[in-house]
N, C-alpha and C positions, 0 to 999 in steps of 0.2 A: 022928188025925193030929197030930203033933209039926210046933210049926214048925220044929225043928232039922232035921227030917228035909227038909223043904224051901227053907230060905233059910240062908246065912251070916250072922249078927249080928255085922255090923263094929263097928257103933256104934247109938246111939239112933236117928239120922238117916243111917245107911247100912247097907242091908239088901240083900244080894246071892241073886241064885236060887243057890244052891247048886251049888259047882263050876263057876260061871262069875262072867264080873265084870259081870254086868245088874245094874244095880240094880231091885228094883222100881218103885220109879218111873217108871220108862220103858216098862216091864209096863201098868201100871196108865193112865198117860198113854195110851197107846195103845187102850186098851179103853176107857176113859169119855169121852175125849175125841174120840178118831178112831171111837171103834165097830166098831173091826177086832175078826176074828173071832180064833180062837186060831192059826189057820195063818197069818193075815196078819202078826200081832203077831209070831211066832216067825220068819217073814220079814226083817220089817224090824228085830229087836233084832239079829240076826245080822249083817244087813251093817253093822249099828252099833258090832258088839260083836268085838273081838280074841280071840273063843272061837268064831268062825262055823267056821274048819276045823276043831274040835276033836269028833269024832262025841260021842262021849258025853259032852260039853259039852250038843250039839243035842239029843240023846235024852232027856239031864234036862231043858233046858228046854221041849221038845215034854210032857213027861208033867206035869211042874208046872204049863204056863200051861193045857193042856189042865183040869185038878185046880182050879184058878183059877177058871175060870169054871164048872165043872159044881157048886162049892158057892154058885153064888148062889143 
């Protein structure tokens, strides 16, 4: 796994899922801090994120957070 192939490196401190404008951060907030699962997180970045109607925006991030959490 390349991370190019799954995040945009905007910068040191901004790190986007690729092909969308999530940051991780908000990824990751959601899983260690709220303990949502991968469907709940892809839930709620969407109604947060100006890429919710964008299908294969969702379908990246559905396979990436899914990918996320199955390497821990």
């Amino acid at each position: 796994m390349k991370i190019e192939d799954y995040f945009d490196l905007i910068a040191p401190d901004d790190i986007r899922i690729k092909g969308t404008r999530v940051g991780i951060e908000n990824v990751l907030y959601e899983y260690i801090y709220r303990n949502r699962t991968p469907e709940e997180i892809i839930n709620c970045v969407l109604m947060q994120s100006a890429s919710g109607g964008n299908h294969g925006s969702r379908s990246w991030l559905e396979v990436t957070v899914r990918q996320l959490s199955l390497n821990q």
